[in-house]
C-alpha positions as CSV (number, residue, x, y, z in Angstrom):
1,X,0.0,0.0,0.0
2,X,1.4,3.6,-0.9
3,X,0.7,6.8,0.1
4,X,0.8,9.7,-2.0
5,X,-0.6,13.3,-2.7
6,X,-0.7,15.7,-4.9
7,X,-1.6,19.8,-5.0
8,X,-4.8,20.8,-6.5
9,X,-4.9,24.3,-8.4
10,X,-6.6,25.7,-5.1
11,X,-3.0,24.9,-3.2
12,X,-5.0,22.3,-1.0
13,X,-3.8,18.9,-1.0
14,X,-5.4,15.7,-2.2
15,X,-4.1,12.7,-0.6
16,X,-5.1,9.0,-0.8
17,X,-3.4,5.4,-0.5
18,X,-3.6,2.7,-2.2
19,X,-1.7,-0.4,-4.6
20,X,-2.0,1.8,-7.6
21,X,-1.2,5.5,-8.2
22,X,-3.2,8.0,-10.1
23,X,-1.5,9.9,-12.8
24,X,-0.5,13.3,-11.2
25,X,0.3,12.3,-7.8
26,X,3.9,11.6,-6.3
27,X,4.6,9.2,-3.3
28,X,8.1,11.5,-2.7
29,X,7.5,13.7,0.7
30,X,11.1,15.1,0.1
31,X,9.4,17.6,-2.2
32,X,6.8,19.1,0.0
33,X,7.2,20.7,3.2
34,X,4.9,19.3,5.9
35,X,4.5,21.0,9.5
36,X,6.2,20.6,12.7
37,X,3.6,17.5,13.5
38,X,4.4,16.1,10.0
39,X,1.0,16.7,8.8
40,X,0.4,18.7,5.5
41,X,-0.5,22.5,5.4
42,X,-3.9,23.3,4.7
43,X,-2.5,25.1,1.4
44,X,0.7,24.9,-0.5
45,X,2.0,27.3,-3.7
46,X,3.3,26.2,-6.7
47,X,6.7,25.8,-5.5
48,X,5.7,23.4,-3.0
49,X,5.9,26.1,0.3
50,X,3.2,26.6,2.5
51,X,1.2,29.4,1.2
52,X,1.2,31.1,4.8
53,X,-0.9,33.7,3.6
54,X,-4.2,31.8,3.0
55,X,-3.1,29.5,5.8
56,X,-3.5,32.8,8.4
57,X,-6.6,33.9,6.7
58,X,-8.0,30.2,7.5
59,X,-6.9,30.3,11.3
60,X,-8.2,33.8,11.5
61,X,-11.6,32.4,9.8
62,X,-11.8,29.7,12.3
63,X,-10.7,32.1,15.4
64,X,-14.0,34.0,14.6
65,X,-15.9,30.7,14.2
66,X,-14.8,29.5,17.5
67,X,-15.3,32.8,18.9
68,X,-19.1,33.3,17.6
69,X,-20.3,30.1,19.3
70,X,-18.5,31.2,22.2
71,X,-20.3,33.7,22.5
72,X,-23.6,32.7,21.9
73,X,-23.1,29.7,24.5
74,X,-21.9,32.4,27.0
75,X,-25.3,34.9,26.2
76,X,-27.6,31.4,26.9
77,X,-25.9,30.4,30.2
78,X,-27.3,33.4,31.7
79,X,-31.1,32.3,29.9
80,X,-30.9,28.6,31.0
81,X,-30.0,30.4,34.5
82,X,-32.9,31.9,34.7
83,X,-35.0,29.8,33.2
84,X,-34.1,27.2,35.8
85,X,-34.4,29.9,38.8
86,X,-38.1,31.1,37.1
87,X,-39.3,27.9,35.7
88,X,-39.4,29.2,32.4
89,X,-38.0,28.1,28.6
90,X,-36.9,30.3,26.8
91,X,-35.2,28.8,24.2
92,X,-32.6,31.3,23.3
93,X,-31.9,35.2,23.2
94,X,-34.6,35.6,19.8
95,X,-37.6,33.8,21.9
96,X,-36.8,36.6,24.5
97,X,-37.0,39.2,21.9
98,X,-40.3,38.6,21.1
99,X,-41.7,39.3,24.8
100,X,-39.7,42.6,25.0
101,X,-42.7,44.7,24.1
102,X,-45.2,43.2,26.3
103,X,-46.1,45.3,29.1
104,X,-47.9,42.7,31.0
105,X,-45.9,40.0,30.6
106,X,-43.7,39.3,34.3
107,X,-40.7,38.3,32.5
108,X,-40.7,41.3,30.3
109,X,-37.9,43.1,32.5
110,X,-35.4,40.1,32.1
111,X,-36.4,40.1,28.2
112,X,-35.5,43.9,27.7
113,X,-32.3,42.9,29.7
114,X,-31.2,39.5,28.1
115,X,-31.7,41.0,24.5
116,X,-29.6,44.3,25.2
117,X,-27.2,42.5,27.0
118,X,-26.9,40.1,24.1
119,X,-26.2,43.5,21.8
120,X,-23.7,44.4,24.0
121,X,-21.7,41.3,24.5
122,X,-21.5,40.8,20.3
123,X,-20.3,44.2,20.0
124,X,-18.0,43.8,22.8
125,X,-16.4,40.8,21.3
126,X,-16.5,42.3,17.9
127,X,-14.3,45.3,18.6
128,X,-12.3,42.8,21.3
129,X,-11.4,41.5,17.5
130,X,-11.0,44.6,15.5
131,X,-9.1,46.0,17.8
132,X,-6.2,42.6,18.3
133,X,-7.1,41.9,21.8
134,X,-8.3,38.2,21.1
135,X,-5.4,36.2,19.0
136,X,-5.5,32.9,18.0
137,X,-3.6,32.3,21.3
138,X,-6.3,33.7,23.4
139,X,-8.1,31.0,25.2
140,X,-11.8,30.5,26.3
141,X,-11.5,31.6,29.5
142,X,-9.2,35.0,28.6
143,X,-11.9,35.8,26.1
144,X,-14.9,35.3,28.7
145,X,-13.2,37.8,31.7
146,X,-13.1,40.4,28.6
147,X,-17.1,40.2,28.2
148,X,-19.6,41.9,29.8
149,X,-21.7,40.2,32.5
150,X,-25.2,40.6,32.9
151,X,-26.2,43.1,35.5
152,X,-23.3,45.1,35.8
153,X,-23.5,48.5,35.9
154,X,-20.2,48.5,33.6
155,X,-22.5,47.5,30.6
């Protein structure tokens, strides 16, 4: 059984094994640099380097990905919370939303609260972004201290 790869015209890799090679791929690793792990680079030039540039733009991708569901499981924490303390359901920060206008409804105060509260955390984390605070090197729990928390007067 062989391994072998080649580099697509995107600069990603295909790889495969097998008993017989398909025309265009090469079993010779000497020729491609692989990272520190020995695992290929999400995307490679012609010459065979890792093209570093989309390789950042990907991490930096994937830091925002990370970092939106962060943030939306941090926001529903404080829901569930009181959800369990009120025995309500509100399923998330938009089923809140639609109760913010009603006058007579007992839960409307936490409603008004939740959804701007929700506002402020997604702009806090957005300019925590813009601004270089929050690196790929950042962890989960750096990125939480840096949000808001609901009820405090620093919102």
């Amino acid at each position: 059984m062989k391994t072998f790869y080649r580099i697509k015209e995107d600069g990603t890799v295909a790889r495969g094994s097998g008993t017989v090679m398909p025309d265009g791929f090469t079993t010779d690793f000497s020729l491609i640099q692989l990272d520190e792990e020995g695992n290929f680079y999400e995307f490679y030039n012609e010459d065979l380097t890792p093209d570093l540039e989309k390789i950042q733009a990907l991490a930096v991708l994937k830091m925002i990905a990370d970092g939106e569901k962060l943030v939306a499981k941090y926001v529903q924490a404080f829901i569930d919370e009181y959800n369990k303390a009120n025995s309500v359901n509100f399923t998330n920060v938009d089923s809140c939303n639609k109760y913010v206008a009603q006058t007579n409804y007992s839960h409307q105060q936490f409603c008004i609260d939740i959804v701007a509260f929700n506002c402020n955390v997604w702009e806090t984390a957005r300019s925590l972004y813009v601004d270089g605070t929050i690196t790929s090197e950042t962890t989960e729990e750096d990125f939480i201290s840096l949000l808001p928390v609901l009820g405090d007067e620093s919102e």
